[in-house]
mmCIF file of the N, C-alpha and C atoms, coordinates in Angstrom:
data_MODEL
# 
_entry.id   MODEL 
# 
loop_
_atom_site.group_PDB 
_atom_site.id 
_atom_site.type_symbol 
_atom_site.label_atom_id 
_atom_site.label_alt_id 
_atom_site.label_comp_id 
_atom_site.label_asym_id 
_atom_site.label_entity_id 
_atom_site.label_seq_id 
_atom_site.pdbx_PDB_ins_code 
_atom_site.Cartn_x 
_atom_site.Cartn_y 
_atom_site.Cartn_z 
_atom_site.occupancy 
_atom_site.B_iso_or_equiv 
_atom_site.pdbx_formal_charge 
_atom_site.auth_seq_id 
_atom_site.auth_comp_id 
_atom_site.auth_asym_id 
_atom_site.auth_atom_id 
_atom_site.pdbx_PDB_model_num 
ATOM 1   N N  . UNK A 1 1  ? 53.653  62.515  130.650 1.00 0.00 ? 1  UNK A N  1 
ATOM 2   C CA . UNK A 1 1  ? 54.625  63.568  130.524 1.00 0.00 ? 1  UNK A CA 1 
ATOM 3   C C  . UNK A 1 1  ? 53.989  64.701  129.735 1.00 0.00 ? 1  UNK A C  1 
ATOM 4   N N  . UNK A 1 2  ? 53.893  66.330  130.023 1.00 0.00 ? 2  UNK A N  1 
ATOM 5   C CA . UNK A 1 2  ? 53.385  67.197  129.669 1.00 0.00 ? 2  UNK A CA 1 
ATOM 6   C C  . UNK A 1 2  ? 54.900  68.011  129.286 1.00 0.00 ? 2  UNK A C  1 
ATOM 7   N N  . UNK A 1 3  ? 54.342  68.824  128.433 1.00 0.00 ? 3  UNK A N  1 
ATOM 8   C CA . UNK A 1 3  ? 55.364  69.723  127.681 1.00 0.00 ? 3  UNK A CA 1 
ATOM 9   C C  . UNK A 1 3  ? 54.690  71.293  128.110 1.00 0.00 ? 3  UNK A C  1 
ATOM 10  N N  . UNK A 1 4  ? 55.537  72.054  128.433 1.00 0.00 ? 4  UNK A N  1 
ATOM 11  C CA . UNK A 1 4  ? 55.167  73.204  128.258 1.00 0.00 ? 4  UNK A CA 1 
ATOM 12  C C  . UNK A 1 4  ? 55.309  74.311  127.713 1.00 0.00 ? 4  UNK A C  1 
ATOM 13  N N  . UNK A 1 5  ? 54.780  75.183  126.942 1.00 0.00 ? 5  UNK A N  1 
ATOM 14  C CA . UNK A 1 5  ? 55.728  75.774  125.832 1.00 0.00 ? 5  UNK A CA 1 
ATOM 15  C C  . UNK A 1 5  ? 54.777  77.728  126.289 1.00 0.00 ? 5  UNK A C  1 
ATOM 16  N N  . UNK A 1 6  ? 56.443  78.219  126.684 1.00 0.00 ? 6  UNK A N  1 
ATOM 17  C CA . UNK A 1 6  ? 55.934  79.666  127.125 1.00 0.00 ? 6  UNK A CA 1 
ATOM 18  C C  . UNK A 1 6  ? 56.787  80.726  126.182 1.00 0.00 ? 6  UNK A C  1 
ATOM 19  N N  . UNK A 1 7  ? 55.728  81.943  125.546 1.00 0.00 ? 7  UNK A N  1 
ATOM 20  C CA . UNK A 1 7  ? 56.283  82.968  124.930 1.00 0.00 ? 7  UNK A CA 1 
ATOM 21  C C  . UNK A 1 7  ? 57.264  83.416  125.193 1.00 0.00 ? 7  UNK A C  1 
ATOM 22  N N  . UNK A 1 8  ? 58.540  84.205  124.346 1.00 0.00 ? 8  UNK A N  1 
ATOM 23  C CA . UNK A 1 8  ? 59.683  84.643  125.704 1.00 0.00 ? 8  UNK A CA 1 
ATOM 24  C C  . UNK A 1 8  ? 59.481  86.111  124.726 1.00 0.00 ? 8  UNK A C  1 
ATOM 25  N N  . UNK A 1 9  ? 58.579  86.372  123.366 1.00 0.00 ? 9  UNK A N  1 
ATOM 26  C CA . UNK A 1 9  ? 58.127  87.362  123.485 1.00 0.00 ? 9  UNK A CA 1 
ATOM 27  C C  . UNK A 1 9  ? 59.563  88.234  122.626 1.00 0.00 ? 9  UNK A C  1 
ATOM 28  N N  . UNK A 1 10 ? 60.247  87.514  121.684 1.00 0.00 ? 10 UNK A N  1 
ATOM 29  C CA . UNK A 1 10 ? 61.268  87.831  121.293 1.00 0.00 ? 10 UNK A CA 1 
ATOM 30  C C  . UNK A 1 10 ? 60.740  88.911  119.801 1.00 0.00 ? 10 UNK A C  1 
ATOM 31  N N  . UNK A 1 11 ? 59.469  89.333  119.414 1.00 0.00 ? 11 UNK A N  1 
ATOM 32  C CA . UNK A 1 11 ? 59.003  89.827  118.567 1.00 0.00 ? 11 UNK A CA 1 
ATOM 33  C C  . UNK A 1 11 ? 58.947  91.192  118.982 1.00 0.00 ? 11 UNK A C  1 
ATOM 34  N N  . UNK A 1 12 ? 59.289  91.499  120.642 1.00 0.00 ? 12 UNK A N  1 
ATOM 35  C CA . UNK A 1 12 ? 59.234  93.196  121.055 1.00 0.00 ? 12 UNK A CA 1 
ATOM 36  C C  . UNK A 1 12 ? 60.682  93.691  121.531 1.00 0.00 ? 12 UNK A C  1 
ATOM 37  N N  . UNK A 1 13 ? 61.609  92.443  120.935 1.00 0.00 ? 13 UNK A N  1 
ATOM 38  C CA . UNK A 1 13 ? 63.062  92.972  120.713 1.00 0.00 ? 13 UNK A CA 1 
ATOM 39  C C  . UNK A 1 13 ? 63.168  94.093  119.569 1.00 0.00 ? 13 UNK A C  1 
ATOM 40  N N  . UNK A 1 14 ? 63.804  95.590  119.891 1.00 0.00 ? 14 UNK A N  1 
ATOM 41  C CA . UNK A 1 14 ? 63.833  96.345  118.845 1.00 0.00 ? 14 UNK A CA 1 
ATOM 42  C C  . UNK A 1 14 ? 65.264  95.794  118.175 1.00 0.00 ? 14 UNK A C  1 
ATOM 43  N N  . UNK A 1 15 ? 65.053  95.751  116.913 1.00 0.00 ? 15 UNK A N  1 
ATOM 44  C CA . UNK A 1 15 ? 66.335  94.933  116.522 1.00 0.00 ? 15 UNK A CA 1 
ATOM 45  C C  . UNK A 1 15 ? 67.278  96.287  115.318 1.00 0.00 ? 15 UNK A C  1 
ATOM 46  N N  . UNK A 1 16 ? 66.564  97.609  115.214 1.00 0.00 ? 16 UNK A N  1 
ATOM 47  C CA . UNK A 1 16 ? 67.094  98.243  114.563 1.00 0.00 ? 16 UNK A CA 1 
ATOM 48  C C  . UNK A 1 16 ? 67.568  99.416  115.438 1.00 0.00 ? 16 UNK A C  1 
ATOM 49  N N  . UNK A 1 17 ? 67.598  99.426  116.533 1.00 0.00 ? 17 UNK A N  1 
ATOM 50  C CA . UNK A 1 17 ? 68.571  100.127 117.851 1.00 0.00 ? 17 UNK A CA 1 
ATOM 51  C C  . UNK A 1 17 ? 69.835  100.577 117.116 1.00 0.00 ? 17 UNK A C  1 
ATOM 52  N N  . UNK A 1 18 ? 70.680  99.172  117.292 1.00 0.00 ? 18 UNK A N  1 
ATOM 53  C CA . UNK A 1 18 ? 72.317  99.335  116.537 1.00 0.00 ? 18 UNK A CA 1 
ATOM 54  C C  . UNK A 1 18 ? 72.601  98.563  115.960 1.00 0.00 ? 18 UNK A C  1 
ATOM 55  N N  . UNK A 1 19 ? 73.200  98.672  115.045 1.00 0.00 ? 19 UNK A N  1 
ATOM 56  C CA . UNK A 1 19 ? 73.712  97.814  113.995 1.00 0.00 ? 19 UNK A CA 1 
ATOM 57  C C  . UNK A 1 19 ? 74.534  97.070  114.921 1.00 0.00 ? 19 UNK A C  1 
ATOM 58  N N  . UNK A 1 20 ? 74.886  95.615  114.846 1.00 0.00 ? 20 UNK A N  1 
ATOM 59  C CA . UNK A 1 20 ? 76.064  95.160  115.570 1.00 0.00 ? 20 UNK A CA 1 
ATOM 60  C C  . UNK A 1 20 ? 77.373  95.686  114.667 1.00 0.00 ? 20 UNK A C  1 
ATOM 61  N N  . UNK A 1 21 ? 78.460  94.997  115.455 1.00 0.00 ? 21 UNK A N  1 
ATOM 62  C CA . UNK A 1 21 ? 79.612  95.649  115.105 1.00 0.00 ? 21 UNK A CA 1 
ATOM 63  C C  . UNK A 1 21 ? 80.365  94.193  114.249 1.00 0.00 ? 21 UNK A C  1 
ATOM 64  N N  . UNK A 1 22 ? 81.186  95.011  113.699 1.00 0.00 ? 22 UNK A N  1 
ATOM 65  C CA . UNK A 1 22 ? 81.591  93.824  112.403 1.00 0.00 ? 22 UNK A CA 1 
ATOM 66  C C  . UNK A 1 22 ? 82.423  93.012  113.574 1.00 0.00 ? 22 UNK A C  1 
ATOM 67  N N  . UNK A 1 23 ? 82.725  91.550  113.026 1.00 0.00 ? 23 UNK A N  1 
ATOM 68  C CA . UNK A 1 23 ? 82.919  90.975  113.680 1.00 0.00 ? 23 UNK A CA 1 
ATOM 69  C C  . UNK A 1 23 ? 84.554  90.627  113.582 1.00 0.00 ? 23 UNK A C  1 
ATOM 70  N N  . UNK A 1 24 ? 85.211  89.551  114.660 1.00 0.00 ? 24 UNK A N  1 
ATOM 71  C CA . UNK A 1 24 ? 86.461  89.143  114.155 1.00 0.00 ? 24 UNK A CA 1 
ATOM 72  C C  . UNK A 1 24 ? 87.029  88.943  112.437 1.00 0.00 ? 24 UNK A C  1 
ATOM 73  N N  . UNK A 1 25 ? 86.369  88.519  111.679 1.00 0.00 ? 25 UNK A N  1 
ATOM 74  C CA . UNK A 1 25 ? 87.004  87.879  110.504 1.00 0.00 ? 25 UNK A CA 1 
ATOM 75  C C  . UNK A 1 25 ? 86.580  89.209  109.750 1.00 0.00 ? 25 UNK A C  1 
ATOM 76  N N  . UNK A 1 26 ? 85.239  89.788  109.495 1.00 0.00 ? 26 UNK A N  1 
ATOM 77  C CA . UNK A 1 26 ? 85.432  90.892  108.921 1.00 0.00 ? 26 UNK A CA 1 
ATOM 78  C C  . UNK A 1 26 ? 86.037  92.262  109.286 1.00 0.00 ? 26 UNK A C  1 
ATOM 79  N N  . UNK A 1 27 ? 86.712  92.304  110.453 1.00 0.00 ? 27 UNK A N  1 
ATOM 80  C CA . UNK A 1 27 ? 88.288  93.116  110.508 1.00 0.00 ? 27 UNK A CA 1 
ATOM 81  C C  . UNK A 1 27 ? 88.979  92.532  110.024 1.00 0.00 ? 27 UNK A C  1 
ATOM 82  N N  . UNK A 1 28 ? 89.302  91.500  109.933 1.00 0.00 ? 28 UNK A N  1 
ATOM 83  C CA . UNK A 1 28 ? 90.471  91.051  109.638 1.00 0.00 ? 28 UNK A CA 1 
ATOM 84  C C  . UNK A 1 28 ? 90.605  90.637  108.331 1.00 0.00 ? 28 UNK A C  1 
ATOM 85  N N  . UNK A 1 29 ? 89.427  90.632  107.856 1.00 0.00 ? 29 UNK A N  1 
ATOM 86  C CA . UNK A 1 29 ? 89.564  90.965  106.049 1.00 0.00 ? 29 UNK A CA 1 
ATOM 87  C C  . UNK A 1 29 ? 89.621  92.243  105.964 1.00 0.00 ? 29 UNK A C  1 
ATOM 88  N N  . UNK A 1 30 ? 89.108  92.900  106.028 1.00 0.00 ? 30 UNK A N  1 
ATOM 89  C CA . UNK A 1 30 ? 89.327  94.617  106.136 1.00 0.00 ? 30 UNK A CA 1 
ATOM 90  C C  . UNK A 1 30 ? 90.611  95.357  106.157 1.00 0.00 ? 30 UNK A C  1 
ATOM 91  N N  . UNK A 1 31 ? 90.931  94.586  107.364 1.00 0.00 ? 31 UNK A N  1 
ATOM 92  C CA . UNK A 1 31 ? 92.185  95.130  107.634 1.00 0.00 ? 31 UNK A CA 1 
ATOM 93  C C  . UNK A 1 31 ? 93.690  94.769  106.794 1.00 0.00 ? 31 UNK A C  1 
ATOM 94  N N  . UNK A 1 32 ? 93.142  93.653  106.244 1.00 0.00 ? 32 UNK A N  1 
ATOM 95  C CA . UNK A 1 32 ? 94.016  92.941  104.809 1.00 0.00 ? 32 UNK A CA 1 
ATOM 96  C C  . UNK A 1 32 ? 93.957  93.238  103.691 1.00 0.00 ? 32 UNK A C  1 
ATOM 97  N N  . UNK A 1 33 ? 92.982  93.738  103.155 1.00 0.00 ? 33 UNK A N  1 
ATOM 98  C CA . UNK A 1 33 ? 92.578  94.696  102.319 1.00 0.00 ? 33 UNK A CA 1 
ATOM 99  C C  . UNK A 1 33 ? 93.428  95.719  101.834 1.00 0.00 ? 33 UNK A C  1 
ATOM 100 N N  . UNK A 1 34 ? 93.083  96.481  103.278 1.00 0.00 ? 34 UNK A N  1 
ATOM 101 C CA . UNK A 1 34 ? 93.841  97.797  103.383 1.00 0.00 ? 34 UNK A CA 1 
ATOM 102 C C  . UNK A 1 34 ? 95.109  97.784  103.054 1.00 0.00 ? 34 UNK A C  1 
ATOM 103 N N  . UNK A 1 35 ? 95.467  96.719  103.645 1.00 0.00 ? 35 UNK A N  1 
ATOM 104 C CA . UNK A 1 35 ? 97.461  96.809  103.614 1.00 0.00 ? 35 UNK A CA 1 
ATOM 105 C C  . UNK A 1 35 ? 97.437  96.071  102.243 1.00 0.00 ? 35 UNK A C  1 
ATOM 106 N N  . UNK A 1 36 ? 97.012  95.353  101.296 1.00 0.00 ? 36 UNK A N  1 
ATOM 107 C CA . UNK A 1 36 ? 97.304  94.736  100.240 1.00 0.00 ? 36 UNK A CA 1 
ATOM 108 C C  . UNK A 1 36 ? 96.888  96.373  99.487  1.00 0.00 ? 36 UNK A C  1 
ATOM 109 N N  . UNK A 1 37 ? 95.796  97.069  99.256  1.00 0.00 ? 37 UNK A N  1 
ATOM 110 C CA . UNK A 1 37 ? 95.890  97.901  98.635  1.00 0.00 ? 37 UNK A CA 1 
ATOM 111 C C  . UNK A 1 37 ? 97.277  99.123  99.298  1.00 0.00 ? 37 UNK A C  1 
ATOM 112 N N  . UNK A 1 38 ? 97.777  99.390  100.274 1.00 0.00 ? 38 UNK A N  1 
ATOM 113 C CA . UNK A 1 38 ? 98.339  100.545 100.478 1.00 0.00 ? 38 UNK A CA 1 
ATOM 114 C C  . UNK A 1 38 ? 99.704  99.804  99.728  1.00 0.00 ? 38 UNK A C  1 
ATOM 115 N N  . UNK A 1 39 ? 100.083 98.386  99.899  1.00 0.00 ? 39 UNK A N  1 
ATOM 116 C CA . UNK A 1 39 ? 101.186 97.984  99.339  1.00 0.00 ? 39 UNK A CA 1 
ATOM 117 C C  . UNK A 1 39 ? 101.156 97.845  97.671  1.00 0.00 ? 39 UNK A C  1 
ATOM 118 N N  . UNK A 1 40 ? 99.808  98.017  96.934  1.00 0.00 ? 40 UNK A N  1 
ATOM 119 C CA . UNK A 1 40 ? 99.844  97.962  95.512  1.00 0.00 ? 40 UNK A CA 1 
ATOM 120 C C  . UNK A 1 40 ? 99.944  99.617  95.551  1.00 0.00 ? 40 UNK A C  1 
ATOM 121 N N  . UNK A 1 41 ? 99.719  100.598 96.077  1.00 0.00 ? 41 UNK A N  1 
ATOM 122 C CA . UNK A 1 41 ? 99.830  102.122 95.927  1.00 0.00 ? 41 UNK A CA 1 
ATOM 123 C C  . UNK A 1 41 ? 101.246 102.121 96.180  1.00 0.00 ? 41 UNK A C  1 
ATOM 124 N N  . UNK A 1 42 ? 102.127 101.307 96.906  1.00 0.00 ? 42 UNK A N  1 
ATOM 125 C CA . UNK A 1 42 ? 103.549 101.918 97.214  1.00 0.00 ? 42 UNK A CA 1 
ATOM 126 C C  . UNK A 1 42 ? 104.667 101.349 95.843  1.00 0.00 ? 42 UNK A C  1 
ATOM 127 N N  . UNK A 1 43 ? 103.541 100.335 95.499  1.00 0.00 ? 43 UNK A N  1 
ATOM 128 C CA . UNK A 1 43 ? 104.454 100.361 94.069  1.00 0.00 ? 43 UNK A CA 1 
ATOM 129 C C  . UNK A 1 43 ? 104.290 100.811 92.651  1.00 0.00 ? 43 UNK A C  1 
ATOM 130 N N  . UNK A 1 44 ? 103.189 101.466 92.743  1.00 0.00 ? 44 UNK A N  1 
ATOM 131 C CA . UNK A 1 44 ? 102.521 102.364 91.568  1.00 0.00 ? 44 UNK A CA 1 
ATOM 132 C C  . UNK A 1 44 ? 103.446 103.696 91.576  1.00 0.00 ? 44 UNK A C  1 
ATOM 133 N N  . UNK A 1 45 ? 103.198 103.853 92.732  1.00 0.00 ? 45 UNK A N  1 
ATOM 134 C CA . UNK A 1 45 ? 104.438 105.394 93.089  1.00 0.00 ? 45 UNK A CA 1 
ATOM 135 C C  . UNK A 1 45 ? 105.598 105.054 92.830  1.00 0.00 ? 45 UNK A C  1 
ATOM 136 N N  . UNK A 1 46 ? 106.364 104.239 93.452  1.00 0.00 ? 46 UNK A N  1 
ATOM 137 C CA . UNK A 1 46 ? 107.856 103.792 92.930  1.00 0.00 ? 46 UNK A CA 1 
ATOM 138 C C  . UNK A 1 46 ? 107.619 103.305 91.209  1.00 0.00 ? 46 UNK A C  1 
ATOM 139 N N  . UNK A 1 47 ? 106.999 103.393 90.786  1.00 0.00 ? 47 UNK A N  1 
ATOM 140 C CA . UNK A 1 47 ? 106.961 102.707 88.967  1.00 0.00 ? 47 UNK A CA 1 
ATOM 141 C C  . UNK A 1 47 ? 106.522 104.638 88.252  1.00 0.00 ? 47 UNK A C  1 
ATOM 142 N N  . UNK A 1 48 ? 105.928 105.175 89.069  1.00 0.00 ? 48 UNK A N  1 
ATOM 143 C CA . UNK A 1 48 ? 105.716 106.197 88.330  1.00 0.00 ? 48 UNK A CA 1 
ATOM 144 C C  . UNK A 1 48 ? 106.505 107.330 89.010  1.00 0.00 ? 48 UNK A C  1 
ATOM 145 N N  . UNK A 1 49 ? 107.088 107.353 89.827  1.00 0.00 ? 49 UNK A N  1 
ATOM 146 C CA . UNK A 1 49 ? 108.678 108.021 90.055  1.00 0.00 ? 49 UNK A CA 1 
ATOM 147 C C  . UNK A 1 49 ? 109.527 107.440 89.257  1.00 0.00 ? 49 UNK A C  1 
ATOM 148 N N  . UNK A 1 50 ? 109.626 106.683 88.533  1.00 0.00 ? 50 UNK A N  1 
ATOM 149 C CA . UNK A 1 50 ? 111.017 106.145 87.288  1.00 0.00 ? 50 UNK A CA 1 
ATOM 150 C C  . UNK A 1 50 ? 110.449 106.197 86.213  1.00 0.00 ? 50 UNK A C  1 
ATOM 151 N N  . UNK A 1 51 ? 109.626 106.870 85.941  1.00 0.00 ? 51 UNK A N  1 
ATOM 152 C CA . UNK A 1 51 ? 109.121 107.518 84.982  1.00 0.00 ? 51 UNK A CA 1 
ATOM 153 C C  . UNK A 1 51 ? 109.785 108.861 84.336  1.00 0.00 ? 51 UNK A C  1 
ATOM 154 N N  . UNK A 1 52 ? 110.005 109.580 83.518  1.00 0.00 ? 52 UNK A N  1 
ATOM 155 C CA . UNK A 1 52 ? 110.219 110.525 83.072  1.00 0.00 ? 52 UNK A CA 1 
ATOM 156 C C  . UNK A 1 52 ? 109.217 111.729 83.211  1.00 0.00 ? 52 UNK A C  1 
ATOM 157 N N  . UNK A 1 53 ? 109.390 113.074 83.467  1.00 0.00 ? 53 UNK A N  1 
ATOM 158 C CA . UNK A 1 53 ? 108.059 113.849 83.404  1.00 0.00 ? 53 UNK A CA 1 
ATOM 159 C C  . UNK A 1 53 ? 107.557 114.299 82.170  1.00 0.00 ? 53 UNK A C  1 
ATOM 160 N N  . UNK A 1 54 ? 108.342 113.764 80.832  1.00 0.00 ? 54 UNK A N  1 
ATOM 161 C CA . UNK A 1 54 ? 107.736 113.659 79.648  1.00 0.00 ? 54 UNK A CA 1 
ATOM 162 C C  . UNK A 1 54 ? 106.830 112.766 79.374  1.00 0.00 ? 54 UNK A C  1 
ATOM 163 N N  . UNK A 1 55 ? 107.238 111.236 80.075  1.00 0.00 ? 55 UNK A N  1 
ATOM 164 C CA . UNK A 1 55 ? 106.333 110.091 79.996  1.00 0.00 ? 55 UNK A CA 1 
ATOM 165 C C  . UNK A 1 55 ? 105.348 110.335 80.512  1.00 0.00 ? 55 UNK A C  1 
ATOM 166 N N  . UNK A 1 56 ? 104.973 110.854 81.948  1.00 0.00 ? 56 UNK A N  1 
ATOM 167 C CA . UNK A 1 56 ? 104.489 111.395 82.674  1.00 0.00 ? 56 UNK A CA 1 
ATOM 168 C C  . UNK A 1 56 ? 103.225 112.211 82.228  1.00 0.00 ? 56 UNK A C  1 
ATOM 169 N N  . UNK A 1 57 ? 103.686 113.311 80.957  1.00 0.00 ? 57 UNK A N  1 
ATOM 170 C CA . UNK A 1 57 ? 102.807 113.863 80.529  1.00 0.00 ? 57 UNK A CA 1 
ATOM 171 C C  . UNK A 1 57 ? 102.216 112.966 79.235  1.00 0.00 ? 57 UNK A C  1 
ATOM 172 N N  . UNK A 1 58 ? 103.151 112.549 78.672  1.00 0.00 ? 58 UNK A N  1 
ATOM 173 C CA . UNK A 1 58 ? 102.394 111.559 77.511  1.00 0.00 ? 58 UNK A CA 1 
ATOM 174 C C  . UNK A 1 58 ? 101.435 110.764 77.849  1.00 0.00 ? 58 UNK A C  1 
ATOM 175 N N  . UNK A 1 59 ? 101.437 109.937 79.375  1.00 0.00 ? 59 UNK A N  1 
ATOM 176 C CA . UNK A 1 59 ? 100.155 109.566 79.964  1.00 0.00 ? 59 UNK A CA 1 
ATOM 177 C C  . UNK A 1 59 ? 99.202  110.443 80.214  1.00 0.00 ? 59 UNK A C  1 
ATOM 178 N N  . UNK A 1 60 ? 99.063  111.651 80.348  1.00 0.00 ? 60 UNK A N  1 
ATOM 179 C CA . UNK A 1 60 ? 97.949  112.048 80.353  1.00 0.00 ? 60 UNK A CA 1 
ATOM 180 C C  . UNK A 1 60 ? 98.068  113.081 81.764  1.00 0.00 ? 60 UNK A C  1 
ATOM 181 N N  . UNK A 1 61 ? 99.230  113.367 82.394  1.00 0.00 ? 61 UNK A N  1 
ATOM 182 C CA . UNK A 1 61 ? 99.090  113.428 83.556  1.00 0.00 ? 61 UNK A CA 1 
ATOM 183 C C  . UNK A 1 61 ? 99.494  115.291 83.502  1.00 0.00 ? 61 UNK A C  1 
ATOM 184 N N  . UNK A 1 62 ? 98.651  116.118 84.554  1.00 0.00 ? 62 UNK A N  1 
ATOM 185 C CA . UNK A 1 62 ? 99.249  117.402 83.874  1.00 0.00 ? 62 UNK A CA 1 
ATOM 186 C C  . UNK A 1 62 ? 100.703 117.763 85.076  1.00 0.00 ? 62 UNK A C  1 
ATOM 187 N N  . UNK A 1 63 ? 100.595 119.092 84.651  1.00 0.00 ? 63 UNK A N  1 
ATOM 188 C CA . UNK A 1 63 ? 102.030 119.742 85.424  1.00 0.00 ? 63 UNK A CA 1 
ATOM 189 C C  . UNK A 1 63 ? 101.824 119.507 87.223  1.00 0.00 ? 63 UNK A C  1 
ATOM 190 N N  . UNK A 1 64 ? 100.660 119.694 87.393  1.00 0.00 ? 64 UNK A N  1 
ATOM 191 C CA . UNK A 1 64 ? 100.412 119.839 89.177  1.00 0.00 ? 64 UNK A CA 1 
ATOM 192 C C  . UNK A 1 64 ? 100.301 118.021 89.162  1.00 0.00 ? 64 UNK A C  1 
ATOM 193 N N  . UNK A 1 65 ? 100.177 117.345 89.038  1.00 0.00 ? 65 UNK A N  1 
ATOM 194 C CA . UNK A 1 65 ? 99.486  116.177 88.899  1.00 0.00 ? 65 UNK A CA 1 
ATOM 195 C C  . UNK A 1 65 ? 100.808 115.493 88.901  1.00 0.00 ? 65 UNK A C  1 
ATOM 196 N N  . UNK A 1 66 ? 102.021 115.869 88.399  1.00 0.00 ? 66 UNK A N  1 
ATOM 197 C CA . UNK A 1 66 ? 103.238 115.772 88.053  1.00 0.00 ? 66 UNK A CA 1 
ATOM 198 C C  . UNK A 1 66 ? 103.814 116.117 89.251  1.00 0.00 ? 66 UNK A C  1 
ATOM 199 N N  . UNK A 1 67 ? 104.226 116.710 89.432  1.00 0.00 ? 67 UNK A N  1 
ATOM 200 C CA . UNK A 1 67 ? 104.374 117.651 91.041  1.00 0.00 ? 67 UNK A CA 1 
ATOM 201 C C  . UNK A 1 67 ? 103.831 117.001 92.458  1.00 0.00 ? 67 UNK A C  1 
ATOM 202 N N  . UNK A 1 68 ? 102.727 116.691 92.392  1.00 0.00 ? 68 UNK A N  1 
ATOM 203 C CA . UNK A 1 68 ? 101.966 115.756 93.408  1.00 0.00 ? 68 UNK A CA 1 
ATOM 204 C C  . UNK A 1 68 ? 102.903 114.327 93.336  1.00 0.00 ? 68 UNK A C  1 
ATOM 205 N N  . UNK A 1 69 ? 103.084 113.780 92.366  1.00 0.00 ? 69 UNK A N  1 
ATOM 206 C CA . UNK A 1 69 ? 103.910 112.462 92.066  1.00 0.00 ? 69 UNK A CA 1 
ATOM 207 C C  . UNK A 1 69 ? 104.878 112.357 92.679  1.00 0.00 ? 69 UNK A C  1 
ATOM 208 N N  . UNK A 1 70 ? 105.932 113.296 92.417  1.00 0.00 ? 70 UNK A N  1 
ATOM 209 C CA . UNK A 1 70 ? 107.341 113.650 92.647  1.00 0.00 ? 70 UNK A CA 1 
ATOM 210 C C  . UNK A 1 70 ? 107.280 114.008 94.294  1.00 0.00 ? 70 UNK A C  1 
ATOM 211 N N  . UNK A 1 71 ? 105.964 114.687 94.362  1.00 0.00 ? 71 UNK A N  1 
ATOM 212 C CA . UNK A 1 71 ? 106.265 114.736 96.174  1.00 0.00 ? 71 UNK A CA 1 
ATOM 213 C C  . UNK A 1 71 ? 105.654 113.934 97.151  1.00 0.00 ? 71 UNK A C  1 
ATOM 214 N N  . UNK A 1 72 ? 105.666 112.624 96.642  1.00 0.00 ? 72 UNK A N  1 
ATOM 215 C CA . UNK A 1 72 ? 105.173 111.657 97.641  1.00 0.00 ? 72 UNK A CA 1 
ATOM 216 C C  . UNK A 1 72 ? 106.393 110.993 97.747  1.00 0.00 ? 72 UNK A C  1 
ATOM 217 N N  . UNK A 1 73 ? 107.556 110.867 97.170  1.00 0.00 ? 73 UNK A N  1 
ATOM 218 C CA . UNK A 1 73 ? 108.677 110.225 97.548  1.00 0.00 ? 73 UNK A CA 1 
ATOM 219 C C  . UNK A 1 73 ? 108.387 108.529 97.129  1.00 0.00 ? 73 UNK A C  1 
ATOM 220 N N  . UNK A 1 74 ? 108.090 108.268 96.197  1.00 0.00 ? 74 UNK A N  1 
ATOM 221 C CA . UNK A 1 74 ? 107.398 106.876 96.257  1.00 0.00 ? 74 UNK A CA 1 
ATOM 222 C C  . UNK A 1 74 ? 108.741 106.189 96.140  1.00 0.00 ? 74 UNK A C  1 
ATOM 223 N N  . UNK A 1 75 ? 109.749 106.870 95.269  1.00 0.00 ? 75 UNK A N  1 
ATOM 224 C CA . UNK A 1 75 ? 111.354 106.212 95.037  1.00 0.00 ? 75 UNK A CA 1 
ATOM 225 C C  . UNK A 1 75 ? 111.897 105.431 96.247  1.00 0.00 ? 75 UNK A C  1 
ATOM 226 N N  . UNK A 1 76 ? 112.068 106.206 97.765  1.00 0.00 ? 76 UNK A N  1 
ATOM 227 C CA . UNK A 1 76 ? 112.293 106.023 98.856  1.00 0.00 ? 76 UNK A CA 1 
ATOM 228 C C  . UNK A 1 76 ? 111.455 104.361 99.157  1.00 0.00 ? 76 UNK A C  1 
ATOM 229 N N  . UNK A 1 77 ? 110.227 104.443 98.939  1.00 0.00 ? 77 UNK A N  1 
ATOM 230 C CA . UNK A 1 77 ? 109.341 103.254 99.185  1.00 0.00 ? 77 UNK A CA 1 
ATOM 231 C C  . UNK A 1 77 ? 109.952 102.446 98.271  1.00 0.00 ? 77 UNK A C  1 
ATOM 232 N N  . UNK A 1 78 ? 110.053 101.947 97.277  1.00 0.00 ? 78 UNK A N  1 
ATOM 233 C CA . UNK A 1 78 ? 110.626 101.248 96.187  1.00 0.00 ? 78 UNK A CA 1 
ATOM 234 C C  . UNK A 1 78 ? 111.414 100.234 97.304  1.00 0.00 ? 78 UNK A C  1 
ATOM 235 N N  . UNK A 1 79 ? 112.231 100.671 98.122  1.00 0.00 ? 79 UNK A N  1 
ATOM 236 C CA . UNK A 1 79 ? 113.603 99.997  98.690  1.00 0.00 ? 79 UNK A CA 1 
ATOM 237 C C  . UNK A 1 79 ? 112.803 98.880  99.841  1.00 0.00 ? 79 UNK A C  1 
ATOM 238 N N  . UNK A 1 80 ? 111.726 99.245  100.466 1.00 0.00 ? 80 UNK A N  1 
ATOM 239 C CA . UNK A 1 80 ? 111.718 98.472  100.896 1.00 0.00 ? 80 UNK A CA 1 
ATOM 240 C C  . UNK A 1 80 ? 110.029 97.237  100.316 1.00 0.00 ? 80 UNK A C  1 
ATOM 241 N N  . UNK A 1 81 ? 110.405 97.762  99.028  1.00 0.00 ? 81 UNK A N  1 
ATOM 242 C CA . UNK A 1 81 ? 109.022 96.577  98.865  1.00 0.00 ? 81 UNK A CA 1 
ATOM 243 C C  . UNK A 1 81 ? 109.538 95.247  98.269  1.00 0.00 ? 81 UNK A C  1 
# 
């Protein structure tokens, strides 16, 4: 019994062409991610809409910065988290 063993020459694959593409599980961590952080942002806003805009500034926060707060509506979000 003879064996035969032939090059297939896999060393003139260019392998830096394209990056592959992320795969099932790293979307889907990704994509869990995302919504765990957008759902910790929807309650930062609802906690700093029941805030006072004195408290507001005692944190550190200025007048426009204040203003930006108040107009994201985070109160509205509050209801359904």
């Amino acid at each position: 019994m003879s064996t035969n063993t032939t090059a297939l020459g896999f060393d003139a694959v260019d392998t830096a062409a394209a990056p592959a593409a992320p795969g099932f599980m790293r979307r889907f961590f990704d994509r869990m991610i995302e919504a765990k952080k957008v759902h910790g942002e929807a309650h930062v806003r609802a906690y700093l809409n029941s805030l006072s805009d004195a408290r507001l500034a005692d944190l550190g926060f200025s007048g426009d910065r204040i203003k930006a707060v108040r107009a994201k509506d985070g109160a509205a979000n509050s209801y359904w988290l």
